[in-house]
VEXDREN-2710 file (C-alpha; in Angstrom, 1 decimal):
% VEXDREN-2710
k/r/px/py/pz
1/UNK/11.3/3.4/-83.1
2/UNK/9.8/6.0/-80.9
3/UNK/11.4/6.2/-77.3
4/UNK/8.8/5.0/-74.7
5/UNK/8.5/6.8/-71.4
6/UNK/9.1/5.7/-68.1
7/UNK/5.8/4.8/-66.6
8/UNK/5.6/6.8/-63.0
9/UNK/4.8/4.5/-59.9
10/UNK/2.2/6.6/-57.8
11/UNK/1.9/4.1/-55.6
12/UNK/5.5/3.6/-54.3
13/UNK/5.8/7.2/-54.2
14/UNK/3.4/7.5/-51.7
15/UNK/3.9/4.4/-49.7
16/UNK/7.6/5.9/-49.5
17/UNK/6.5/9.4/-48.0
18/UNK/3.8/7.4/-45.7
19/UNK/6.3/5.9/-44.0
20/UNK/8.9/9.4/-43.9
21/UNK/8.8/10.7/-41.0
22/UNK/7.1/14.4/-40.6
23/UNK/9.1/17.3/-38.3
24/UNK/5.7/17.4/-35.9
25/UNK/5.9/13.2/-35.4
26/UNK/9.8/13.5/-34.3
27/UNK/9.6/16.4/-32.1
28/UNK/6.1/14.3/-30.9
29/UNK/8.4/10.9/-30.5
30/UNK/10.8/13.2/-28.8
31/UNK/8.5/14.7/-26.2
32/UNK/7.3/11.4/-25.6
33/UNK/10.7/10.4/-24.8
34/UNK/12.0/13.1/-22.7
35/UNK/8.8/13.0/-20.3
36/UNK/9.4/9.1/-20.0
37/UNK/13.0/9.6/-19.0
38/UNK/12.3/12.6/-16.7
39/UNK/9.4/10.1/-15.3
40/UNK/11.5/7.3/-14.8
41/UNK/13.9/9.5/-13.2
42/UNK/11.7/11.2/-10.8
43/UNK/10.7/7.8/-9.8
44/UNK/14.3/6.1/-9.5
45/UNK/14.7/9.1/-7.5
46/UNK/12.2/8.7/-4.7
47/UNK/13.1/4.8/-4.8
48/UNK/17.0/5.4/-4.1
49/UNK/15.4/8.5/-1.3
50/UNK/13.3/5.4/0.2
51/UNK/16.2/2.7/-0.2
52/UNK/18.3/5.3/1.9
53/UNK/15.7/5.6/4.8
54/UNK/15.0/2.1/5.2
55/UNK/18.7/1.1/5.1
56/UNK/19.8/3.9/7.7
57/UNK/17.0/2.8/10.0
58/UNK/18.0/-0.9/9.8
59/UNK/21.6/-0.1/10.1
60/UNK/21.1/2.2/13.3
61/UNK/18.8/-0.5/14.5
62/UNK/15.6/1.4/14.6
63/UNK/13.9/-0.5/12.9
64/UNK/11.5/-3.2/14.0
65/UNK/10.4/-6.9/14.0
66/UNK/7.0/-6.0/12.6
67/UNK/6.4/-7.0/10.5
68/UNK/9.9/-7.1/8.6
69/UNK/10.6/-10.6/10.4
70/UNK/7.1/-11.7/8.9
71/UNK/7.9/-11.3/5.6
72/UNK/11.2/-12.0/5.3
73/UNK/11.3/-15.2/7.1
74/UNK/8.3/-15.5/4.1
75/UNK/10.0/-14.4/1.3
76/UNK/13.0/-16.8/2.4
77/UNK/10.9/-19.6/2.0
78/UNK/9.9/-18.9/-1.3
79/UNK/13.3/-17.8/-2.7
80/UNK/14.1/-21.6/-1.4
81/UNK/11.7/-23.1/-3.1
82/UNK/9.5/-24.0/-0.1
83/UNK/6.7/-22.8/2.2
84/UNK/6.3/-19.2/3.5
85/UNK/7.0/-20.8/7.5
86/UNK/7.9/-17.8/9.6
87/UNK/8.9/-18.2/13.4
88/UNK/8.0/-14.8/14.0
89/UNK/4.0/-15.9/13.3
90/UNK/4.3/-18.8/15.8
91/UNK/6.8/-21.6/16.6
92/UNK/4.8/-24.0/18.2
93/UNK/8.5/-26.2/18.8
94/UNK/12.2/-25.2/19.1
95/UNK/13.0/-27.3/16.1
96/UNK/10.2/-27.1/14.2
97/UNK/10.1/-24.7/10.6
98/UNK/7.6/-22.2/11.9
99/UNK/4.0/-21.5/11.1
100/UNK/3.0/-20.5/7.7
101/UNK/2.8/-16.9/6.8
102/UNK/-0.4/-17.6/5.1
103/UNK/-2.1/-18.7/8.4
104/UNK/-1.8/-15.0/9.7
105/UNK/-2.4/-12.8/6.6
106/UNK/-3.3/-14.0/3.0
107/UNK/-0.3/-12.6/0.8
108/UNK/0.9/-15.5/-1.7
109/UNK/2.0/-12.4/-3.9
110/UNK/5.2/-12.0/-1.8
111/UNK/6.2/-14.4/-4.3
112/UNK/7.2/-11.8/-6.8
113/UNK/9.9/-10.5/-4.2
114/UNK/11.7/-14.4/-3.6
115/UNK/13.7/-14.0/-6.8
116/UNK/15.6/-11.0/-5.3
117/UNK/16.2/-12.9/-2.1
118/UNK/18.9/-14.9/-4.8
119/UNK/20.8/-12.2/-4.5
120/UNK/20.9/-11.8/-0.9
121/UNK/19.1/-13.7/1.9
122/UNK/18.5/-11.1/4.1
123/UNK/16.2/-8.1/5.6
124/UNK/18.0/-5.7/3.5
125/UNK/17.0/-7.1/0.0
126/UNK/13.2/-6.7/2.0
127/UNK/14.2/-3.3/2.1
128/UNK/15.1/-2.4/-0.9
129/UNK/12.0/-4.3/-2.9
130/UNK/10.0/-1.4/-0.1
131/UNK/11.4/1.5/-1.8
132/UNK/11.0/0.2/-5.2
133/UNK/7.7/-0.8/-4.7
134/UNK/7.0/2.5/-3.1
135/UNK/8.1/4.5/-5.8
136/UNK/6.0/2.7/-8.5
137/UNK/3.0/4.2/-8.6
138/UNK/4.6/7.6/-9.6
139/UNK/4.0/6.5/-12.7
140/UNK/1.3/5.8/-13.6
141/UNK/-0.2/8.7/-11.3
142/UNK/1.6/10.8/-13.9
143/UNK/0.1/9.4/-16.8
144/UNK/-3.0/9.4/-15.2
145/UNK/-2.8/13.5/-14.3
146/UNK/-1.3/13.9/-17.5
147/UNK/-4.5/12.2/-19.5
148/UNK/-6.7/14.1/-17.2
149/UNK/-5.5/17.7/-17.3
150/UNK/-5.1/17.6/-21.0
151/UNK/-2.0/18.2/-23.0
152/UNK/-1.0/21.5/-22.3
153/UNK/2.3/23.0/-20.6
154/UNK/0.5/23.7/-17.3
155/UNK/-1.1/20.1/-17.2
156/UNK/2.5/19.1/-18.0
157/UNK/4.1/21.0/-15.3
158/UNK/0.8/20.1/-13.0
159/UNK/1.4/16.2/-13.6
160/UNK/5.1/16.2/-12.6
161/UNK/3.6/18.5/-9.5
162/UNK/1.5/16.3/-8.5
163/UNK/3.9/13.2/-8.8
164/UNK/6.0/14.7/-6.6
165/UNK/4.0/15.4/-3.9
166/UNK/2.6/11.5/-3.9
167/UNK/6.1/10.5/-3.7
168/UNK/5.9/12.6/0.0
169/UNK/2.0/12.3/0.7
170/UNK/2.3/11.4/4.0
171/UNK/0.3/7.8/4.3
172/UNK/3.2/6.6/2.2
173/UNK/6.1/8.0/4.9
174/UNK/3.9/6.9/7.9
175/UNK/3.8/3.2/5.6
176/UNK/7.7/3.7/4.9
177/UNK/8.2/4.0/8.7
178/UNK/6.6/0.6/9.1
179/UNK/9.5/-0.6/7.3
180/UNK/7.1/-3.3/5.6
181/UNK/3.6/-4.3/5.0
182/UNK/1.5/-6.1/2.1
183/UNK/0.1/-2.3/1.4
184/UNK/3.6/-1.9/-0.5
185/UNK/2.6/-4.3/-3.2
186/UNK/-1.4/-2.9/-2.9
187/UNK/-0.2/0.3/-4.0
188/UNK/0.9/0.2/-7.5
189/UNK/-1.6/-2.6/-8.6
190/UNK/-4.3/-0.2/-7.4
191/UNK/-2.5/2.8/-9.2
192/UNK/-2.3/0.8/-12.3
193/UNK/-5.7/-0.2/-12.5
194/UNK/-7.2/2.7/-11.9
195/UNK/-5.0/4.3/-14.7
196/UNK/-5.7/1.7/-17.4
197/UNK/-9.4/2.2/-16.7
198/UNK/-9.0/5.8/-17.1
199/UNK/-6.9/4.8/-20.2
200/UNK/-10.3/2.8/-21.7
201/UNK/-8.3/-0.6/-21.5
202/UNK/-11.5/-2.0/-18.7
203/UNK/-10.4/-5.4/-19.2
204/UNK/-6.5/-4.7/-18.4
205/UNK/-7.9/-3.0/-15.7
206/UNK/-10.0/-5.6/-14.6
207/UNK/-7.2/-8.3/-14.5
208/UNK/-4.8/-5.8/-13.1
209/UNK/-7.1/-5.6/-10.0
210/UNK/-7.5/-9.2/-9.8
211/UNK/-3.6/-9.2/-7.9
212/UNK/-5.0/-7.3/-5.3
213/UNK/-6.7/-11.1/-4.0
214/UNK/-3.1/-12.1/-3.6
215/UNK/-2.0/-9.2/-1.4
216/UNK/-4.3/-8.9/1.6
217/UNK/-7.9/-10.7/3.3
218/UNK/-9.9/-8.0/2.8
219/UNK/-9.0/-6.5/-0.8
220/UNK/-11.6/-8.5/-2.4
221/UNK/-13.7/-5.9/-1.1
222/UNK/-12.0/-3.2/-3.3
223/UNK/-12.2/-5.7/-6.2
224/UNK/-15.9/-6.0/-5.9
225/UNK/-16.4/-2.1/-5.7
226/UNK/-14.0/-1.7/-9.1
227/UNK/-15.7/-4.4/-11.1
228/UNK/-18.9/-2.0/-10.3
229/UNK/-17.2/1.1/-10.9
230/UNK/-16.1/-0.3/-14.4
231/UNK/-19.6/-1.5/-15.1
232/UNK/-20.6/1.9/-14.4
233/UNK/-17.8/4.4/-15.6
234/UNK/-19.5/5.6/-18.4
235/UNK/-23.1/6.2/-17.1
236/UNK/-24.5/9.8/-16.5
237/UNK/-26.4/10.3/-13.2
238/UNK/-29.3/10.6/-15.5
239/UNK/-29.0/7.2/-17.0
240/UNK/-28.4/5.7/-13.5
241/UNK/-31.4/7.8/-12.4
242/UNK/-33.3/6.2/-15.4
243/UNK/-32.2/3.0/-14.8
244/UNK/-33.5/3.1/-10.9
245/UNK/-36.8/4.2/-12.1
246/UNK/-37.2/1.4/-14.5
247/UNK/-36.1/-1.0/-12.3
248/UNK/-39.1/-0.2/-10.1
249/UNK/-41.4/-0.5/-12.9
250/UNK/-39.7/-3.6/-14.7
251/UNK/-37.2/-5.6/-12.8
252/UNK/-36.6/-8.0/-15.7
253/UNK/-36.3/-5.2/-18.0
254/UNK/-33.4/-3.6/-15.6
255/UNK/-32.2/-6.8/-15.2
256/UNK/-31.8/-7.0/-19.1
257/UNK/-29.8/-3.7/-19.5
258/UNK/-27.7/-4.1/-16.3
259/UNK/-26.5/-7.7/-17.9
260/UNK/-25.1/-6.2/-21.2
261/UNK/-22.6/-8.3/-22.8
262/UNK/-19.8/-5.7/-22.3
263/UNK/-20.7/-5.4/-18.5
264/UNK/-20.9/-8.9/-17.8
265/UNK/-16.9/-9.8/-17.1
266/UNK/-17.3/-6.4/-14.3
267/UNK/-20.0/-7.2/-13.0
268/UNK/-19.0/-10.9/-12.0
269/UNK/-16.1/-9.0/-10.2
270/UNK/-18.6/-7.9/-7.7
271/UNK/-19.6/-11.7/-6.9
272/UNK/-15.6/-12.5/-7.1
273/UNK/-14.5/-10.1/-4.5
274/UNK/-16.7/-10.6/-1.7
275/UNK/-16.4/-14.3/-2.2
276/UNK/-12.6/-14.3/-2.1
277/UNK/-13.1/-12.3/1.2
278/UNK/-15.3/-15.1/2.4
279/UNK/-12.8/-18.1/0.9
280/UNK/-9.8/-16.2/2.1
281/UNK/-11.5/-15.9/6.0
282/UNK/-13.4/-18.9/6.0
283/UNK/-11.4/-21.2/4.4
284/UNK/-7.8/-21.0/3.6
285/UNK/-6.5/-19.0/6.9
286/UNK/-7.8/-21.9/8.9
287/UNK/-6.3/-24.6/6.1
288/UNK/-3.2/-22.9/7.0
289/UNK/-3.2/-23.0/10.9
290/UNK/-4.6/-19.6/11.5
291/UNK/-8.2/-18.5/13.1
292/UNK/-11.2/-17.8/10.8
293/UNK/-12.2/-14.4/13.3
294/UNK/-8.5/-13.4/13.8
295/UNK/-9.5/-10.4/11.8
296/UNK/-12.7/-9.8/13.4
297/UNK/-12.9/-6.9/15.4
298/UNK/-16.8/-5.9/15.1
299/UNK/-18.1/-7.3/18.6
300/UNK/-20.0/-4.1/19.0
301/UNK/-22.6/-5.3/16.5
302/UNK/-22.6/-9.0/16.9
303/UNK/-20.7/-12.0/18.1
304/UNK/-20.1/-13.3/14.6
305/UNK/-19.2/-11.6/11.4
306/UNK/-22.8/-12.6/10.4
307/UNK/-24.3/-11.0/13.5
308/UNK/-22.5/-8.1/12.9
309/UNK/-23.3/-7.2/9.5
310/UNK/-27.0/-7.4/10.6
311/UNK/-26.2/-5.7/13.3
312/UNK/-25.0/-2.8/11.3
313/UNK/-27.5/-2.8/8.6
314/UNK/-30.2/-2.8/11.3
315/UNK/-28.5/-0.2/13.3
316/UNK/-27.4/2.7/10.7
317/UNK/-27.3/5.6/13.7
318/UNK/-24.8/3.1/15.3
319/UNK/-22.7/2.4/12.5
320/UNK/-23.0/6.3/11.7
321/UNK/-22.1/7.6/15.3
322/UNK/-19.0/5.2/15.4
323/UNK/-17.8/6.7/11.9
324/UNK/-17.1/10.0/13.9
325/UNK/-16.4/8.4/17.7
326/UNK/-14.2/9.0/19.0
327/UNK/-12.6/12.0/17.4
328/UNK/-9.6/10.5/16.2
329/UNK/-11.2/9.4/13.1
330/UNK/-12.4/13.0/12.0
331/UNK/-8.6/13.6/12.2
332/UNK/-7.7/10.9/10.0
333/UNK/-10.3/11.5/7.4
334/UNK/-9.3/15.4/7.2
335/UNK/-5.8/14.9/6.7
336/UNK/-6.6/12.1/3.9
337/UNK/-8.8/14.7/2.1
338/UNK/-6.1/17.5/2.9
339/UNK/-3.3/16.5/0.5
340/UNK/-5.8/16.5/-2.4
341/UNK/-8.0/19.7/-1.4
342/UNK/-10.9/17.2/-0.7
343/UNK/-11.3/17.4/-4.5
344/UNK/-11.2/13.7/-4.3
345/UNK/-15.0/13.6/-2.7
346/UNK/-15.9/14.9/-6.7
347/UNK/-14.8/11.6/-8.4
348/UNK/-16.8/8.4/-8.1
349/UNK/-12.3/6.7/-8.3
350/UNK/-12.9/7.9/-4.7
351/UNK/-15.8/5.1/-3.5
352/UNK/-13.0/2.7/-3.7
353/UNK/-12.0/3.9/-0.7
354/UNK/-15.2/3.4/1.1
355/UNK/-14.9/-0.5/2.2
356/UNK/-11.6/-0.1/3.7
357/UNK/-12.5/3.0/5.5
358/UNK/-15.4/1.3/6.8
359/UNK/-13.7/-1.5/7.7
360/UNK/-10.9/0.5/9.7
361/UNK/-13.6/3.4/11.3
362/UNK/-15.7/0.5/12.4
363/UNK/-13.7/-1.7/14.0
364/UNK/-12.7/-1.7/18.0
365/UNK/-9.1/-1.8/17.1
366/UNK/-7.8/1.6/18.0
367/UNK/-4.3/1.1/15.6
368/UNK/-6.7/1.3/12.8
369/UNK/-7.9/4.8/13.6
370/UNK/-4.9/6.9/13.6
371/UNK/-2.8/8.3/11.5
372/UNK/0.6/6.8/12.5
373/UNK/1.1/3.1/11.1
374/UNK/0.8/1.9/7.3
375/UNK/-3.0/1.7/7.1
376/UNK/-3.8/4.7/5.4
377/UNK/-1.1/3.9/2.5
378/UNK/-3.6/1.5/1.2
379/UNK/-5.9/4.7/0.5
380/UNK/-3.0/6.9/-1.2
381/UNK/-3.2/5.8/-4.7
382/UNK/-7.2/5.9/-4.6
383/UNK/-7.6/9.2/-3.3
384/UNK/-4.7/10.9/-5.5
385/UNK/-6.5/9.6/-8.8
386/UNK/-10.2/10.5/-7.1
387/UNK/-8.5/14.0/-6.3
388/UNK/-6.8/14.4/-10.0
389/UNK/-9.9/13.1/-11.1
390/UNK/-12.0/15.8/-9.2
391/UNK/-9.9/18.7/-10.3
392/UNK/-9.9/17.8/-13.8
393/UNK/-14.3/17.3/-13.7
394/UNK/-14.0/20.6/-11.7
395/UNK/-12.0/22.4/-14.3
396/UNK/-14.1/20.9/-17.0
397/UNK/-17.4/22.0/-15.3
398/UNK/-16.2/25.4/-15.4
399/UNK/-15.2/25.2/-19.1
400/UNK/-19.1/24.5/-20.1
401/UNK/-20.3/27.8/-18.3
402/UNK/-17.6/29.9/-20.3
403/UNK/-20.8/32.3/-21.1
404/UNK/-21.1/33.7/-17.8
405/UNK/-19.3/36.6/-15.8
406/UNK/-15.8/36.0/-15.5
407/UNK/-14.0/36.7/-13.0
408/UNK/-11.3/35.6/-9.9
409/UNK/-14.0/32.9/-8.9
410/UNK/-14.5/31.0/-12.3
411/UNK/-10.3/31.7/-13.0
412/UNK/-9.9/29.9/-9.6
413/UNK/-12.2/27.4/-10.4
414/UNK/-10.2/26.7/-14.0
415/UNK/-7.1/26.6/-12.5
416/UNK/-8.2/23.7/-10.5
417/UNK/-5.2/21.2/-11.5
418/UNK/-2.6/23.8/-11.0
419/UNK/-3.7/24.3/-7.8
420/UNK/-4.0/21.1/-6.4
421/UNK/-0.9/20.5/-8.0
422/UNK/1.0/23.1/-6.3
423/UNK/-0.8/22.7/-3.1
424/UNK/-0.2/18.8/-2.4
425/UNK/3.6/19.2/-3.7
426/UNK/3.6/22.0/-1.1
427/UNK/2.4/19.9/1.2
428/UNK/4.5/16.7/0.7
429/UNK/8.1/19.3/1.2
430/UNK/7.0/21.0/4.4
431/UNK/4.8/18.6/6.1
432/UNK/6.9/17.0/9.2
433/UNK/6.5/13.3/8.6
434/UNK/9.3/10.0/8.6
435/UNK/11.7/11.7/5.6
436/UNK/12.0/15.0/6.9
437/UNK/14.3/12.9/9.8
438/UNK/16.9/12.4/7.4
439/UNK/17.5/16.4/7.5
440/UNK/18.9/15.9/10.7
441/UNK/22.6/15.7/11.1
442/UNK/22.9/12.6/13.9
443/UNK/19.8/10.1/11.4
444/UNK/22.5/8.7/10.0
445/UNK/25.0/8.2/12.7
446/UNK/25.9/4.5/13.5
447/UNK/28.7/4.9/16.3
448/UNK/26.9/6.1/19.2
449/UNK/27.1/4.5/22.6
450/UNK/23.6/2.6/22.6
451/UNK/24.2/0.8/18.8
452/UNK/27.9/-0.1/19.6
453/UNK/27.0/-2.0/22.8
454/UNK/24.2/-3.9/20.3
455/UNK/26.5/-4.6/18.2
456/UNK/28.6/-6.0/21.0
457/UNK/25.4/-8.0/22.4
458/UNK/24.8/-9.1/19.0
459/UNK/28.1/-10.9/18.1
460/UNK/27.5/-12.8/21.7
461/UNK/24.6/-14.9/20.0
462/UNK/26.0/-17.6/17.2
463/UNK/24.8/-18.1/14.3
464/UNK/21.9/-20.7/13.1
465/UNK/19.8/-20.8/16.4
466/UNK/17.0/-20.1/18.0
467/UNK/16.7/-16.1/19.0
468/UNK/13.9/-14.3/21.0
469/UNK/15.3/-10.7/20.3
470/UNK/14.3/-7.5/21.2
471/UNK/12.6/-5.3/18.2
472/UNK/15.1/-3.6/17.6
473/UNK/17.6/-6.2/17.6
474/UNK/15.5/-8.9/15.9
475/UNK/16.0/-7.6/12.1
476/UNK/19.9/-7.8/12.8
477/UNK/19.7/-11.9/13.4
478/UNK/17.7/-12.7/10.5
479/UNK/20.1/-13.3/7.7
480/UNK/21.7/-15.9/9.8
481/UNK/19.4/-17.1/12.9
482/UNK/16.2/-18.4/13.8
483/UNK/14.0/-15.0/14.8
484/UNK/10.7/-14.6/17.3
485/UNK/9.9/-11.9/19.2
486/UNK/10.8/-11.7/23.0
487/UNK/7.9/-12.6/24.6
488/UNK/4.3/-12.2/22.8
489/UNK/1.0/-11.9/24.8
490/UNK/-1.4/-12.7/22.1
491/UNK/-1.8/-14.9/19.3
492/UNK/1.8/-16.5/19.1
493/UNK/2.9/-20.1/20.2
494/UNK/6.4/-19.8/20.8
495/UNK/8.9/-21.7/22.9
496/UNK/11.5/-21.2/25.1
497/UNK/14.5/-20.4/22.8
498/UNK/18.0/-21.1/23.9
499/UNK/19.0/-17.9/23.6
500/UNK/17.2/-14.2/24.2
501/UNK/18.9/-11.0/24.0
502/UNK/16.9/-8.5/25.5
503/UNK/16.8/-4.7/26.3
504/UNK/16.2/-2.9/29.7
505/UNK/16.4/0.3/28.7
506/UNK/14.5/1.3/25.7
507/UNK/10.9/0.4/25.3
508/UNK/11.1/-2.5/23.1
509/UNK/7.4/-4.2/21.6
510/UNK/5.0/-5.3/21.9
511/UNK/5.8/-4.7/26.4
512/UNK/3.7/-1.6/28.0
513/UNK/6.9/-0.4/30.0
514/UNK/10.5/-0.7/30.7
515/UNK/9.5/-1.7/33.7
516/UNK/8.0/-4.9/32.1
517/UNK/10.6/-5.6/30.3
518/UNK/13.1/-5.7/33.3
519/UNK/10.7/-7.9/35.2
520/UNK/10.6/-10.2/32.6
521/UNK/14.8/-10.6/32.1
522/UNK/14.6/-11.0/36.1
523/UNK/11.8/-14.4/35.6
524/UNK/13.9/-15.3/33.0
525/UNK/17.2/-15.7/35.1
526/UNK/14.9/-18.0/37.5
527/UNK/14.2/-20.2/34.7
528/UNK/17.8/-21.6/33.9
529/UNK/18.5/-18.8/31.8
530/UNK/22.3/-17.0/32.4
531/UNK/23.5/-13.9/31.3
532/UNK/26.6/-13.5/29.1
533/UNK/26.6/-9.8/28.1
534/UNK/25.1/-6.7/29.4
535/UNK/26.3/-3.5/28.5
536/UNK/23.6/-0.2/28.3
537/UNK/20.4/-2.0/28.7
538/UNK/21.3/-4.7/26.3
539/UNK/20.7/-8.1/28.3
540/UNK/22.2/-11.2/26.4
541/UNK/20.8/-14.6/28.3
542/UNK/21.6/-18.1/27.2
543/UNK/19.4/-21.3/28.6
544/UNK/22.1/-23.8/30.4
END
């Protein structure tokens, strides 16, 4: 009997090395690993930074009703398991829940927030869901730089660069110095999206945008100029050029090509976002009690949004001249381009931006103009990815005219991410915006003379009332009373509450003058109203 030989088993052999791990794929997993913890770090980082800021300015009382009282009067009601009603947006009796939240801006997403409020019912969990929500789009504005500069150290090093100095671009202090707005939860939807579409996932990025209809009126507008970007992502400028020409010669035939199967689902986004601009205004902001041209600030062109826009499309040297007019706006728009080099104005990311800075630059509404309130936080994510964006098509450019002369121009040019890198963490550190006021010594001091007499004022009005409080003060009562503002001139129906604790001292919103504010403590005294605390400018008044 001859001995028969063990057959080999190829097969397994190889399945079993397939699956063994090679020395490049662990140091690769390990990489991947590190930069995700050092990423998550970095953004933990600027999220405890922001948690700190918020909290010191709410606990030395400097920070404001607007529009924290909004939104956590909002929140509340979700995290209850009822309406958004908020007595700061109108009150029309002392009893009564208070408007809905809805009626004033469109922001059903708030939602997401009402499961923190479990913890803790109060402005301070508002706070905290800020600075997380601020620090969020660090993330994928990291991946994003990382994908676009390539994989080597210095795109490394330039991504982490450039992280950083979005954590301190300063449209994101100015916003942080709000306290709170719906831009907070804009910012890393739009930072997402624009990454997964860099990423090739369109339709990710596609529903990813969609949230942005829950945050704000107007975002359908940057909804409807994604959906066309992602239509368009992947076309040259010659094969838009081509497509121009034959859709002069052959609409149909244009028509054809521009309705491709796979550009269908973006180009319905275009359709989707202007009509959820006109649903939201039209529509649902009077269902809720509010006014279907609260937002319109165009009367320039036309008495009606309709008059306007053919105002403006029949006047373009009037819609250009007020671009520019007054020069307040030229400001704005070079210190947007200044964080990113301008290098933003060579990605098409960047025409995202183009409905909300017409909407802004347009309007007769001089807050929307400037630089110092939340309004240009909405623009941060768009222009750091149009300005990664540019550096990395700038670089590239370079790269395919490697036969000519070389020299410092062309290494410049090349070093493109680096540079902007550098530059716009540079500019974050040394810029004096909001953060740099936690440098000072006193930011955090809470036992001066002016906040211990407000805390003394405060603990004169009881709990589960009605309050009209001072800005300053308001944020104080919200975890335990009923908040408005004292006294609003415009669009608010409030009562008389039983109680008001005022200031005469510091200018308090939305008065013109102390002086304003004094006159009005003195009408109120004449209208059964007695004071039962006053202590350095700190008036508390209760209704007999």
């Amino acid at each position: 009997m001859t001995a028969t030989a063990m057959p080999r088993h190829p097969v397994s052999l190889s399945s079993s090395s397939s699956i063994r791990r090679t020395p490049a794929a662990d140091v690769g997993r390990r990489s991947r690993r590190a930069h995700a913890c050092v990423v998550g770090a970095l953004t933990a980082g600027f999220a405890a930074l922001y948690a700190a800021y918020l909290l010191t300015l709410h606990v030395t009382m400097r920070d404001g009703m607007m529009d924290v009282a909004e939104f956590d009067q909002a929140i509340s009601g979700y995290a209850h398991f009822s309406a958004p009603h908020s007595p700061f947006v109108g009150l029309p009796t002392v009893g009564g829940s208070g408007a809905l939240q809805l009626s004033d801006h469109f922001t059903p997403l708030l939602a997401v927030l009402a499961p923190l409020y479990w913890i803790h019912d109060g402005p301070e969990t508002l706070l905290v869901g800020t600075a997380v929500l601020a620090a969020l789009p660090i993330i994928p504005i990291w991946i994003f730089a990382r994908r676009a500069f390539g994989p080597s150290r210095s795109a490394t090093v330039a991504a982490y660069l450039i992280a950083f100095g979005y954590g301190l671009s300063w449209p994101l202090q100015m916003a942080l110095a709000f306290e709170f707005h719906e831009v907070f939860l804009a910012m890393p939807v739009m930072a997402w999206m624009i990454e997964r579409a860099q990423a090739g996932r369109a339709r990710q990025a596609a529903l990813i945008s969609l949230l942005l209809l829950g945050v704000k009126d107007d975002m359908g507008f940057v909804v409807a100029v994604f959906g066309g970007y992602l239509a368009t992502k992947d076309v040259s400028l010659r094969t838009l050029w081509s497509f121009v020409l034959t859709a002069r010669e052959s609409p149909v035939a244009a028509l054809r090509v521009a309705m491709r199967a796979d550009r269908r689902p973006f180009l319905a986004m275009i359709p989707l976002g202007l009509g959820a601009v006109a649903l939201v205004n039209k529509v649902l902001l009077p269902a809720f009690g509010g006014s279907p041209t609260r937002n319109f600030t165009y009367g320039q062109f036309g008495n009606t949004p309709e008059h306007a826009l053919i105002g403006m499309l029949t006047h373009p040297a009037v819609v250009a001249l007020n671009l520019i007019t007054p020069t307040t706006k030229l400001a704005t728009l070079c210190m947007l381009l200044c964080p990113v080099l301008g290098l933003c104005l060579c990605s098409p990311i960047t025409l995202l931006a183009v409905p909300l800075l017409l909407e802004r630059l347009l309007s007769t509404n001089e807050l929307y103009w400037g630089m110092s309130l939340h309004y240009n936080a909405f623009l941060a994510p768009i222009l750091f990815c149009g300005g990664i964006d540019g550096a990395a098509r700038v670089a590239r450019a370079s790269a395919r005219r490697g036969d000519a002369p070389t020299g410092i121009r062309r290494r410049t040019v090349r070093s493109a991410p680096i540079i902007l890198a550098s530059w716009t963490a540079l500019f974050g550190c040394l810029a004096p915006f909001p953060l740099s006021q936690m440098l000072s010594p006193t930011f955090g001091h809470t036992s001066s003379a002016d906040t211990t007499a407000a805390r003394a004022a405060l603990a004169h009005v009881p709990s589960g009332t009605l309050v009209a409080a001072a800005n300053n003060l308001g944020p104080q009562l919200l975890s335990r009373d009923r908040v408005i503002m004292w006294t609003y001139p415009h669009d608010r129906d409030y009562p008389e509450a039983p109680w008001v604790i005022a200031d005469v001292q510091r200018p308090s919103r939305p008065f013109t003058s102390i002086a304003a504010q004094t006159a009005d403590v003195r009408l109120l005294l004449t209208q059964h109203y007695k004071i039962v605390f006053e202590d350095d400018g700190y008036v508390v008044l209760r209704q007999e």
